[in-house]
Every structure is written in C-alpha cells, then in structure tokens.
N, C-alpha and C positions, 0 to 999 in steps of 0.2 A: 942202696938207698937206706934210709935211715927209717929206725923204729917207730919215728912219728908218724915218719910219712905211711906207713905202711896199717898205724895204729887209726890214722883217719880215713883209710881206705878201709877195714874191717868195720870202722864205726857206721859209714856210712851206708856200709854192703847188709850189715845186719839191720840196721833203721829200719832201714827200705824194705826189707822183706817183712820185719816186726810188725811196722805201720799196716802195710798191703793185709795181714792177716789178720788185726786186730778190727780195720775196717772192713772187711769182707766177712767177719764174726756178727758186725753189728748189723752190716746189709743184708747177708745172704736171707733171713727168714724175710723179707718181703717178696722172694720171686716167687711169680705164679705157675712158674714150670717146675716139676718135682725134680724131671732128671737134671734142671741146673743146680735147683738149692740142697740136693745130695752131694753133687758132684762142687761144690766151695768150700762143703765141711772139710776133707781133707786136703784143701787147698792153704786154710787156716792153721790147721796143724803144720803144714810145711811150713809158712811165714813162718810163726811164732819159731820152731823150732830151729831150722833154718838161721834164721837170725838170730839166737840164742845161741847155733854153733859158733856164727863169725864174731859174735864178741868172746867167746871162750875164748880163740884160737888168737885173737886179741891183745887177753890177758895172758895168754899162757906166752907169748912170743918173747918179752919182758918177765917173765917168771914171778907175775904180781899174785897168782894164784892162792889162798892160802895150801900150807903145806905141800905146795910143791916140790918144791925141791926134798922134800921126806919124799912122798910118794909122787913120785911123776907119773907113772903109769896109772894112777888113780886117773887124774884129771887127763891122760891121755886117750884111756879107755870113754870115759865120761863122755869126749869131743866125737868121738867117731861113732860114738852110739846112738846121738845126737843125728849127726851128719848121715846115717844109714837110715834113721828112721823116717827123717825129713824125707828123702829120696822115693821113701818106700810110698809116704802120702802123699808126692806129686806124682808118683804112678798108680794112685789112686783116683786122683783128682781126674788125669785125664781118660784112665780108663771109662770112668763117668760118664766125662762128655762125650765120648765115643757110644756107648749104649743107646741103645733106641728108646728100651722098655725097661721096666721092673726086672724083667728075669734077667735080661740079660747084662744088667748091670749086678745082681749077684753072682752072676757067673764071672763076671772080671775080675771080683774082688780075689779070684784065683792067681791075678796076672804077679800082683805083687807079695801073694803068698810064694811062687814059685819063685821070684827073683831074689825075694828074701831067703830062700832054700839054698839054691845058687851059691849068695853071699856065704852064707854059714857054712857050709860046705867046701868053700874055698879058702875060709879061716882055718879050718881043721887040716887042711893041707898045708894053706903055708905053717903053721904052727912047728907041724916038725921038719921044715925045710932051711928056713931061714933063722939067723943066729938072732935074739932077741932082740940087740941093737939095730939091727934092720927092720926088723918085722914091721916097729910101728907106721913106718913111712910104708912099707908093703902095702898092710891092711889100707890105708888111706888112700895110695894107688889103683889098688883092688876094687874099696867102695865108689869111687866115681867110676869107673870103667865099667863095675857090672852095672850102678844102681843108679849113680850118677847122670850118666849119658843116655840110657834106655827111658828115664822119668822124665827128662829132657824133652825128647823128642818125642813122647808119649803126651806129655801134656801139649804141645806142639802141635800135635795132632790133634787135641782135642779141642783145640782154641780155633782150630779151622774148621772144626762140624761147629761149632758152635756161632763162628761166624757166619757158615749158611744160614745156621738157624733163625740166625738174627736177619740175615739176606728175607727170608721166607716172609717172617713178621712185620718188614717193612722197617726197621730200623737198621739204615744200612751205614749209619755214625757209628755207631756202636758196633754193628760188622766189622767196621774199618779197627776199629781200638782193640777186637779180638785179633784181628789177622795181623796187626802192630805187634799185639803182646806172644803170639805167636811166635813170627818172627825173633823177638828178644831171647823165648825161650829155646829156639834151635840155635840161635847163637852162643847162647849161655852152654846150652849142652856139648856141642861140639868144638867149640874153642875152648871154653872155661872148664870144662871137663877134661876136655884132652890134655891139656900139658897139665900137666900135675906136677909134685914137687920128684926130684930125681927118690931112683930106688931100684932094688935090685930086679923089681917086675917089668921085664919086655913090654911094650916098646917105650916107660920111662927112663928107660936107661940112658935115650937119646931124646928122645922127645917130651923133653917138659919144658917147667917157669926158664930154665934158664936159658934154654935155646928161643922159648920166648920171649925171652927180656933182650937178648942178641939181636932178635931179627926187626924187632916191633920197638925197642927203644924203651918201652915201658913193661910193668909185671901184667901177669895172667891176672891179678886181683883187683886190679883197676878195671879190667876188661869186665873181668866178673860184676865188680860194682856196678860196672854203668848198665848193663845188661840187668842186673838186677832192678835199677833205677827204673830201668825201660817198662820192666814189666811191671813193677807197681803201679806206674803211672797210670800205664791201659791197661790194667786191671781194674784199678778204681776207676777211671772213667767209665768203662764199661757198668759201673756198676747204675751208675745215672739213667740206665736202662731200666732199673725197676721204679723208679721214680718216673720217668715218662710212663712205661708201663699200666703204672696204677694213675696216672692222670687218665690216660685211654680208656681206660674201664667205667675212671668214675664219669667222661662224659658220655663213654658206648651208655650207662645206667641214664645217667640224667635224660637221655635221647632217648632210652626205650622209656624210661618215668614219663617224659612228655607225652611220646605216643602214647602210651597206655593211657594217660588221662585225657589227652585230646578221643582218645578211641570209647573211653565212658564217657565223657561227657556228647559226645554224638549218641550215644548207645541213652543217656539222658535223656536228651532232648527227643529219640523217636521212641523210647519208657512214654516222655509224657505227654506227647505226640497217640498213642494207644490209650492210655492212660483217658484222656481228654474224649478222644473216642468211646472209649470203653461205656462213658458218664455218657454219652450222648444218648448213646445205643440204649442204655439200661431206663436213662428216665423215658426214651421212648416206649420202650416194652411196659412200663411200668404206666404209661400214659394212655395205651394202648389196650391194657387189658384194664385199667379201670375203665375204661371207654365201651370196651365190648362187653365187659363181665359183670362188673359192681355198677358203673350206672348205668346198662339198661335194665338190672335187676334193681336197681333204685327206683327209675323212671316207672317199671312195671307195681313198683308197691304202690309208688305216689299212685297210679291210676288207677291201681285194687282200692287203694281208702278213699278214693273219690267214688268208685262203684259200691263201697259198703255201704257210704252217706247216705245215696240216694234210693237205697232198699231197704234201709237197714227199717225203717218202720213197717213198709212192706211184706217183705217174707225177713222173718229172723232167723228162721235156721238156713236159708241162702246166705247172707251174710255172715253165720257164724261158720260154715264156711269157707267163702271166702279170706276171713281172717286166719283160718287156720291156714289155709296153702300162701297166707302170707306171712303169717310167723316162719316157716319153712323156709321161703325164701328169704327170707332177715336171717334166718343162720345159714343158709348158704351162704351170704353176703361177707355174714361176719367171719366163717371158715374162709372165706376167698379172702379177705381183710388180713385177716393174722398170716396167712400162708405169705402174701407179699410184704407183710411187715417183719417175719419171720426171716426171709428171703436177704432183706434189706440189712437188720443186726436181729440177731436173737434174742430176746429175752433174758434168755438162759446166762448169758454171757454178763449181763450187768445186774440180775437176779440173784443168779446161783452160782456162778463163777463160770475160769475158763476151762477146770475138767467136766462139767456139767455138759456145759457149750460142746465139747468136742462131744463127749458122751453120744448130746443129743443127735449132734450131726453123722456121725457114725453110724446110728440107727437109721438116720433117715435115708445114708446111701446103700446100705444093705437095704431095706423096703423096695429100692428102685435098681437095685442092681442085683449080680452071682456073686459079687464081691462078701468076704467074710471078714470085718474089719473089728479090730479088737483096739482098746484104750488100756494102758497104761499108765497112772500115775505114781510118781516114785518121790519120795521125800514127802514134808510137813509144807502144806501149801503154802505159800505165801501170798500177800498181796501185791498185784499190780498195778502198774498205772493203767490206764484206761488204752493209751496208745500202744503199750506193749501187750494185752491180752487182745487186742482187735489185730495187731499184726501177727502173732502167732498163731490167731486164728484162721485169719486168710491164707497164711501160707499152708497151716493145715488142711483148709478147703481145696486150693489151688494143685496142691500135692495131690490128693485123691482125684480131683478132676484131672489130671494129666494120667493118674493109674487106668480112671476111666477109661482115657478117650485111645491112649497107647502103649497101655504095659501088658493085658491080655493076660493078666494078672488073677491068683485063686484068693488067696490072702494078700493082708493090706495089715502092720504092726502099728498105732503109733502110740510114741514114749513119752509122756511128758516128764520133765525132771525137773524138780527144783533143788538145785543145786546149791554151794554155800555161797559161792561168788556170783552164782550167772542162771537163768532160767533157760531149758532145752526142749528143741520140740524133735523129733527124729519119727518120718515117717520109712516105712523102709516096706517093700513090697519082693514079691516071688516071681516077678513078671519077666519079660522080654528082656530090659534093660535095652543099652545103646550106647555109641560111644561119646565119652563124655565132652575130648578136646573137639571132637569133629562138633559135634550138636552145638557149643559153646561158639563157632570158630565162623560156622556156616552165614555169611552174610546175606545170602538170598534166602535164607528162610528161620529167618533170628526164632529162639525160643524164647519168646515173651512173656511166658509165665515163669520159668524161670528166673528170667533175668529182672523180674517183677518181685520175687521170694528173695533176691538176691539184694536188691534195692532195700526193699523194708528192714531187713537185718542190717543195712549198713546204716538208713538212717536211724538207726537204736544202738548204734556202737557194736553192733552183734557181727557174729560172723557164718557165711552160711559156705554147704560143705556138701559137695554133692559126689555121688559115689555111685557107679554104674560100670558095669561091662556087660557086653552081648551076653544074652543067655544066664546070667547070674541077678538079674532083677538090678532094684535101683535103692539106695539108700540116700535119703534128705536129711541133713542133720541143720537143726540153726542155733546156736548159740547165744544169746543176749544179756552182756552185764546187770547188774543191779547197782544202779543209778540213785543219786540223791534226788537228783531234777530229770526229770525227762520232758521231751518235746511235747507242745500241748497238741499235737497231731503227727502221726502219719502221713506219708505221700500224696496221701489221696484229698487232702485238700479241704475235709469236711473236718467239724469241732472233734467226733469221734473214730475218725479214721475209717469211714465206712464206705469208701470208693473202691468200686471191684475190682479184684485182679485181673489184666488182662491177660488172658488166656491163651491156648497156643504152644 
C-alpha cells in the first residue's frame, strides 16, 4: 500500500488520541470524584503523547524529518521514547481507576515504575545482542510487548471499575461508554500490540503486520486507528458525565435551598406565632400587676387624701400622719413604676448607651442570682441605631436567661466589640453546655430563644454563631454589619423594637 495511504492512517490515529487528551485536559478538573480526576491526568499525557508518536512515525516513513537522514537514529530514539512513555501513562491512568483510595492509588504508581524497569532493562540486554541495524525494530517490538499490551489491558481494566462506578451512581449511559471504551482498549492492546513490525524478537519473527495484512486484507494500523477512533469517542462522551453530574448537584442544592427556606419560614411563622404570644402574655402580666400593685396602692392614697380632708382640721398631727404613710406609699408606687418601666426598655439604654445597659443588666442578675457575670467593652464606642442596640440587647438578655434557666453555670463572660466593619455581642459561659445540631434539629421541643437571637441578627444582616459541647459550656457570638440605613424596627413589631424574647 502506498505512503498516502498509510500517511492518512497515522494522521488520523494520532488526531484521535491528540483530540481525546487535549479534551479530557480541559474536562477532567470538573469531576467531583478525586480517584477519577487523578486518574485522567495521565490519560492526557498519553493522548497528547501518543499522538505525537503517530505523526512522528508519519513523517519519519517519507523521510520528511528534518536531518534525518544525517542522523536517523536521532529521530528514531526520539519516536520510541515517545511511544514508551505514552504506555507508561496509560498504565498510570488505569492503575488509578483500579484504586479505591488515596493510599492505594500511591501505591500503584509503583505498577509502572516496575514496568518501566523491566523496559530499560531489556534495552541493556538487547543492546549487546543484537547488531545495530536490527535493534531499532527490536526495541519497538520489545516496547509494545512489555509496555504496550500490559497498559492496554490495564487501562481496560480500569474502564470497567469505573463502569460500576458509574453503575453505583445511577448513570448507567455513561457506564455503557466506559464498558465501550473499554472494550476498544483490550482490543487495541491485544491485536494492535500484537503484531508488530517483523524483527529478530520471538514471536515477531512470525507473527506481525505482515502475517496481518495476509490474513485480515488490511494493515495492523488501520485496526489500531479505528480502535483508537473508538476510544476517543467514549472517552469523550463519557465525559458528558460531569456535566450531568454538576446539573445533579446544583438541583440536589436548589432542593435542599428550598427545604431549608420552606423549613424557616415554618420555623417563622411559629417565631411569630411565640412571638405574638409572648406580647400577649407580657401586657397581661404587666396589666395584672398594675392591677394588684400600683392601682390598689393608688386607690388606697386616693382614699388616705379623702381621710386627711375630713380631719385634717380636727386632729393635725393625725393627719400629718397619715400623709406621711402616704408619701411612703407614693414611692413604693413610683419604685414599683420604674421597676416595670425598667423591665419594659431601660433608661440606660437610650440614656447612657448600650454598655451602660448591659452594665446595668449585669448587676441586676448577679442581685438575683450565684451567677458572676462580667462586661467587656473593646474598641471606641460608636453609635447605634436604635434598632441595633435594643437587638443586641435582647439577645444579651435572652443569652443570660437561658445561662439561668440551663447552663448550671459559675461565671457568665460578655464581650461587646466594636469592630471596624461590624458591632459584636459574644456571651460565652462555664456551664453544662449541650449538643448544638441535636438542640437546633429537635422538632418537638424547638429552642425558641435561640432561634429568637437567631432571627434578630438576621433581620440586621448580622450573623449569629452558636458554639456548645456537653461539658465545655456555651458560647453565643452575633455579629452585625454597620449599615448606612437600618430597619426602623426590629421583629418585634413596636417603633423601638421592645417585644420580648421568647424564651425557652
């Protein structure tokens, strides 16, 4: 057959391989499995290379080379240097996909350190065997027989674990395009390997291209191209798997994004479902002890200064008094007055600011508790909007009422920090602690006060950070940007965001 023919059969054979590597360079970093996009790297080196040998061998057949014919053995050294290394990185490639794990995929990279031993080793023998003009077609013989045929069917192998693998996943198209490419590759190795060019190495001497061109009509190189053909083909296709792949992810994301926002916005609605409660609960208590406490200590003046009136000319020093055990009672009134109006926002807090506030609050639950709680302020204060010092403060509140009610806690730390970007509140305690996925997860007994602390920082753009193990205490950190405009309110639904946490 003529040098054409034989030159568009090397054209095509190296394409094919060039192509498949140069796309498997650009694909391989999308896959989400490590052991596949390790095990491509040196799949690409074999294209590329690979296909760089069969246009050598190309040019070299037509002697278009330069300085070939000065040094042939240059560019004949060059081809097979080529042609071995290639080998050596499809017995990379499949050792790969044969590996389970990390280790044991360093461990194989021994497979084709040994085989490449092998090779060299069997250079340094034929060297003083055979008479020069022979050797080259030796060594050529040599390199597909040892490096050849064993990467072959090594990758061969690897294309059918990989096929389960694909089995396992649910992508059983792309199974089929590995167990394809597969197939090309045991044919490639065992046919396209086997006969080789005649030479003086056992069993070439009979069994090469030309007993295959006798029996088959056509050369080993056609077989090899189409074989090569085959495997680029389902190679690439296969590759269409990390594109499905990453569709599957991003709707498995979009699917868990919707539940999770369908899951807070239920987790919403019974926030303000509590929330709504909480208001109920409080103006009752709050209706309730003006009821018992400040007006019948009111009712009881009004009827002392109706008794003063009608003595007071009578006896004066009865009357005066009377007026004194009702001055008495006007400040009991007015302590019972500030105490709920203290309860309600603090002074402190639009007074003297929100270290003040915490300050005072701090003191107050040490008065009423074993608790030893300390304030922290760090940086140069700044100022707030009204809805971000009433939210930080509540969660400050809320934070100690949970140390209260369940931490069993000696000390109680909290940090305020103003920050260059963001203002931070971090309560952190010595307590009990608990677990924090479980507490968070728990649907028959939601933690409402947290997920109360949790709410307020989100609507402030903030971010809140909750940190807990058995036995190591709890840390509450929240976060909240510095804002040009902020919400003219809080969750809680009033002008100054003064709706209580609910608790829990």
């Amino acid at each position: 057959m003529s040098d054409a023919f034989y030159a568009i059969i090397y054209l095509g054979y190296g394409l094919a391989f060039i192509m498949m590597g140069a796309i498997v360079l650009l694909e391989h970093v999308r896959a989400s499995d490590e052991r596949l996009r390790h095990a491509l790297r040196p799949l690409v080196i074999f294209g590329i290379l690979h296909g760089g040998h069969e246009w050598l061998e190309m040019l070299e057949r037509p002697m278009l080379l330069p300085f070939q014919a000065v040094a042939p053995e240059l560019w004949e050294a060059a081809r097979l240097g080529l042609l071995a290394f290639s080998f050596l990185s499809l017995t990379a490639f499949g050792a790969s996909l044969l590996s389970p794990d990390a280790a044991i995929r360093r461990i194989s990279l021994l497979g084709p350190l040994l085989q490449g031993g092998i090779w060299a080793g069997g250079l340094l023998v034929m060297r003083g065997r055979y008479a020069p003009d022979a050797l080259w077609d030796v060594v050529d013989v040599w390199t597909r027989y040892v490096l050849g045929i064993p990467a072959a069917l090594t990758a061969s192998a690897g294309l059918v674990a990989q096929q389960r693998a694909f089995r396992r996943a649910g992508m059983e198209q792309f199974g089929r395009d590995s167990l394809w490419a597969s197939i090309a590759f045991a044919w490639y190795g065992l046919l396209g390997q086997l006969f080789t060019r005649p030479s003086l190495l056992p069993p070439s001497t009979f069994l090469n291209q030309e007993l295959f061109l006798q029996f088959f009509g056509f050369p080993v190189q056609l077989l090899r191209a189409a074989t090569a053909v085959a495997v680029s083909f389902f190679i690439i296709r296969s590759l269409r798997s990390f594109e499905v792949e990453t569709q599957r992810k991003i709707m498995q994301l979009q699917d868990a994004r919707l539940q999770e926002a369908e899951k807070r916005e239920a987790l919403r609605g019974d926030l303000l479902r509590r929330v709504v409660a909480a208001q109920e609960a409080e103006r009752q208590r709050i209706a309730r002890e003006l009821h018992d406490e400040t007006g019948q200590e009111l009712t009881a003046i009004g009827l002392g200064l109706r008794g003063v009136s009608r003595i007071l000319a009578q006896n004066s020093e009865l009357a005066a008094h009377n007026l004194r055990q009702l001055e008495e009672l006007v400040a009991r009134s007015l302590d019972e007055l500030q105490r709920l109006i203290a309860n309600l926002r603090p002074s402190h807090l639009d007074d003297l600011g929100l270290p003040a506030a915490l300050r005072w609050w701090a003191g107050e639950t040490q008065k009423l508790t074993t608790l030893n709680v300390t304030v922290e302020v760090v940086g140069q204060e700044r100022p707030l909007a009204s809805p971000v010092k009433t939210a930080i403060f509540r969660i400050a509140q809320e934070a100690l009422t949970n140390v209260i009610k369940h931490a069993q806690a000696q000390n109680v730390a909290i940090t305020l920090a103003y920050n260059r970007a963001d203002v931070s509140i971090q309560v952190q305690d010595d307590g009990w602690g608990f677990d924090v996925e479980r507490a968070l997860s728990d649907e028959r007994r939601q933690s409402w006060g947290l997920l109360g602390m949790r709410e307020r920082a989100s609507l402030l753009g903030g971010q809140f950070i909750l940190d807990s193990r058995p036995g190591r205490g709890t840390r509450i950190l929240v976060v909240i940007p510095y804002q040009t405009e902020w919400p003219a309110a809080d969750q809680g639904g009033g002008q100054n965001g003064d709706t209580p946490v609910a608790g829990g």
